[in-house]
C-alpha positions in Angstrom: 87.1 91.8 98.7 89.6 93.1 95.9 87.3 95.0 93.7 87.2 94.6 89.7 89.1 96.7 87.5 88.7 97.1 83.8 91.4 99.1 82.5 92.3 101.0 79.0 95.4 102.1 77.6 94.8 104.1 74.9 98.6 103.8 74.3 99.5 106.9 71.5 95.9 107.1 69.9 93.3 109.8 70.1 93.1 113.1 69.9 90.0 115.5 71.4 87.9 113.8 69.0 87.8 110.6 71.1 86.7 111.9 74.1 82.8 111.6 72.6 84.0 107.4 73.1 84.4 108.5 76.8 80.8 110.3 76.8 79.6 106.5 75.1 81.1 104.7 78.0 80.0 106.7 80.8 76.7 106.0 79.9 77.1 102.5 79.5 79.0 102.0 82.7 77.0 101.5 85.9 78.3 102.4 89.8 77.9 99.0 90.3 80.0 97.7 87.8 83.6 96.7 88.0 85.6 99.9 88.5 86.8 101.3 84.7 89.9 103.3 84.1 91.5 105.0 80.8 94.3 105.8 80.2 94.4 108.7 77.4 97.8 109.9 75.9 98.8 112.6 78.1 97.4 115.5 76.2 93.7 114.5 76.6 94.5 114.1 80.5 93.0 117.2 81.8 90.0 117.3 79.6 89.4 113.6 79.9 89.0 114.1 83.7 86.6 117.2 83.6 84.4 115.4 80.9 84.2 112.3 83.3 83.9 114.6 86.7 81.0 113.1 88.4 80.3 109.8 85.6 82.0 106.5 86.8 84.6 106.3 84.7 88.3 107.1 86.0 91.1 108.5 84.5 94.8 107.5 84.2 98.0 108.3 82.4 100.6 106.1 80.8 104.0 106.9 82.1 105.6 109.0 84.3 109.6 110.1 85.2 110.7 109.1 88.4 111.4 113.0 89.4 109.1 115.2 90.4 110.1 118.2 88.3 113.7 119.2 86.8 115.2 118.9 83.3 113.5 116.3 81.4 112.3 117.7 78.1 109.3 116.0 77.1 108.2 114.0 80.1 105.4 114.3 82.7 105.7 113.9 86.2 103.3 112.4 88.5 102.7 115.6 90.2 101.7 117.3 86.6 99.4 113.8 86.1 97.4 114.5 90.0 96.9 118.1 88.8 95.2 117.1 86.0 92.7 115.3 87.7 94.2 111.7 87.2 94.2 109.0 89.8 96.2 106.4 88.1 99.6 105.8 86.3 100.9 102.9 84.8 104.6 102.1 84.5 106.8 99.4 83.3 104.6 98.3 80.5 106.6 96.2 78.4 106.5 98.9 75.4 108.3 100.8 78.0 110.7 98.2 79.0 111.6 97.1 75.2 111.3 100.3 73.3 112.8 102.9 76.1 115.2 100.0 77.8 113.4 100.8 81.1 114.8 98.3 83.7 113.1 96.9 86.7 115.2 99.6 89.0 113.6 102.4 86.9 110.0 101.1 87.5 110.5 100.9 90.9 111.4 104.5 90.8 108.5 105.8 88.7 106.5 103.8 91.3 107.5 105.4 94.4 106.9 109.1 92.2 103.2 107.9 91.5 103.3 106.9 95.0 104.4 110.4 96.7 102.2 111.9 94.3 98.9 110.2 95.5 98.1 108.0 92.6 98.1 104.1 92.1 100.8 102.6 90.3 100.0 99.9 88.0 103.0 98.1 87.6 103.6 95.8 84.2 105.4 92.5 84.3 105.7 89.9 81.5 107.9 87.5 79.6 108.9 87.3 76.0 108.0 84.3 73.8 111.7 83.3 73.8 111.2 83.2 77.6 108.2 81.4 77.6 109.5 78.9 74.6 112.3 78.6 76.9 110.6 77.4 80.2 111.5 80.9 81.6 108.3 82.3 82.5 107.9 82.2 86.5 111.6 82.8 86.6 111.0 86.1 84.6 108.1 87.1 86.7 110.0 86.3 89.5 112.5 88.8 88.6 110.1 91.2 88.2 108.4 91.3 90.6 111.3 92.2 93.1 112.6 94.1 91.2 110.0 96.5 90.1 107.6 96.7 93.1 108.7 98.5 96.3 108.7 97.3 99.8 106.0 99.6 100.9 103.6 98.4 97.9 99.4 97.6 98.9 96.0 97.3 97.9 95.7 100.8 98.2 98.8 102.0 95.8 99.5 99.3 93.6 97.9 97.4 90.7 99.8 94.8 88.7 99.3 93.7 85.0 100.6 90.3 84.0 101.2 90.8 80.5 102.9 87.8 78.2 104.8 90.4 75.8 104.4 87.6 72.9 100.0 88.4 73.4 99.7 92.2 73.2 98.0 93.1 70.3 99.1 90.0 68.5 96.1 88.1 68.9 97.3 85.4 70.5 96.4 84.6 74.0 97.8 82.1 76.5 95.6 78.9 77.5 93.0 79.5 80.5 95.8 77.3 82.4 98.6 79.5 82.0 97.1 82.7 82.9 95.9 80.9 85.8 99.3 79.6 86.4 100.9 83.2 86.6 98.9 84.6 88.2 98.9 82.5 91.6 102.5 82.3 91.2 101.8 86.3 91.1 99.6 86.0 93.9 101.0 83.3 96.1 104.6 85.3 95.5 102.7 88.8 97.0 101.6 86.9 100.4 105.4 85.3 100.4 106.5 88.6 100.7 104.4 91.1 102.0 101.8 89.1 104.2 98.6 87.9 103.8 96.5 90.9 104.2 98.8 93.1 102.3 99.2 90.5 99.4 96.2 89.1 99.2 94.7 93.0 98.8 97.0 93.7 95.5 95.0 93.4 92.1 96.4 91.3 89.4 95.7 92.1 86.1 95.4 90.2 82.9 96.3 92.0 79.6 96.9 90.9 76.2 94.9 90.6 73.3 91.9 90.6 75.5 88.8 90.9 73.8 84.9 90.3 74.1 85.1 87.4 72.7 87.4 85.9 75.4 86.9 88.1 78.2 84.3 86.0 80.5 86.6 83.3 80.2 89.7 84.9 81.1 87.5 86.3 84.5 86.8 82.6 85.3 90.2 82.6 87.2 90.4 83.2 90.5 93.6 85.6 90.7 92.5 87.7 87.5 90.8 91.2 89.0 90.6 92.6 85.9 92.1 93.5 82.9 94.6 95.9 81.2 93.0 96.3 77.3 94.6 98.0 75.0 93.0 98.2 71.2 89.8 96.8 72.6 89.5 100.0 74.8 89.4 102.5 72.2 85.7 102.0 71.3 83.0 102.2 73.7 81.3 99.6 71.6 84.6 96.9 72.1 85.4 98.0 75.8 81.9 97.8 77.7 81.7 94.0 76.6 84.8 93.5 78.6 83.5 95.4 81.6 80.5 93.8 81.9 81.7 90.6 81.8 84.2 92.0 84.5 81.2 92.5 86.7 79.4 89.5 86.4 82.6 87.7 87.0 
């Protein structure tokens, strides 16, 4: 059994302030819910994970270089994001891809780093709205997928977010029938290629303008472990909606 995940990218919001929204969820979040994950900005890293020491929530970070130390003014490695306490790291999100022309080659590095460094990769795929306006979308994920995830990926290192670039924080969100679609093709793609235990025990995530409001539909779907939220994570009040509906899923 592939257990639930609800995770939260805070993306570049919050400063100590918001921690008292982490104090809020812990105590709305059960041991028995589905497993719950933020993702701070990388300055909140170290407090987030002593304020949540004990609490069910876990933390994770939003990047990381694919070197483990050296000359790279500004970044955090995934040996700095274990000290702090972390246990995640997501790479490739499509911000990333877009904004920092990360390529599918550069993923798979930072990957393997989160990898050697004990944490669990949570690797982003998606296609644009001129791919999907242009029939392109499997194709894309296609791509992705062997590009970005390693040979030596399982259940126990890897996490990956299907995320339709055209539905972050626009609003808009694909029919019940295309998320469905993608992520079997996700799924069915993981067996292909690494087995069935091995791909069967990946999660899949679905992310993009998910919201309360739409969340226990989107968990109808077989293939859809959980989420990736981004906005809808920064409250308490917004994100434990999502969760439970996770866990009743």
């Amino acid at each position: 059994m592939r257990r639930k995940l609800a995770a939260g990218n805070w993306k570049m919001n919050g400063t100590g302030n918001a921690l008292s929204e982490l104090a809020e969820l812990a105590q709305q979040v059960s041991p028995g819910d589905a497993e719950t994950l933020i993702c701070p900005p990388a300055t909140l890293l170290f407090p987030a994970c002593e304020r949540m020491r004990g609490t069910p929530i876990v933390i994770g970070a939003q990047d990381c270089n694919s070197e483990d130390a050296g000359a790279f003014t500004g970044d955090i490695s995934a040996p700095m994001i274990a000290d702090s306490g972390a246990s995640y790291v997501i790479v490739g999100h499509s911000e990333r891809r877009e904004g920092y022309g990360e390529t599918d080659a550069t993923v798979a590095a930072k990957t393997r780093a989160a990898w050697r460094a004990g944490l669990t990769a949570i690797i982003c795929i998606g296609e644009s709205g001129d791919d999907r306006a242009a029939d392109k979308t499997l194709d894309i994920i296609a791509d992705q997928l062997a590009g970005s995830v390693p040979d030596t990926a399982t259940g126990e290192n890897t996490v990956i977010a299907y995320e339709p670039i055209w539905a972050i924080g626009t609003g808009k969100v694909p029919s019940l029938d295309q998320i469905i679609e993608v992520h079997d093709f996700i799924r069915n793609s993981l067996i292909t290629r690494f087995g069935a235990p091995q791909g069967t025990a990946i999660r899949l995530l679905y992310g993009g303008s998910v919201k309360p409001s739409n969340a226990a539909e989107i968990f109808t779907a077989e293939n859809v472990d959980g989420a990736l939220v981004g906005g809808a994570s920064l409250k308490a009040a917004d994100f434990t909606p999502i969760i439970k509906a996770l866990s009743q899923s």
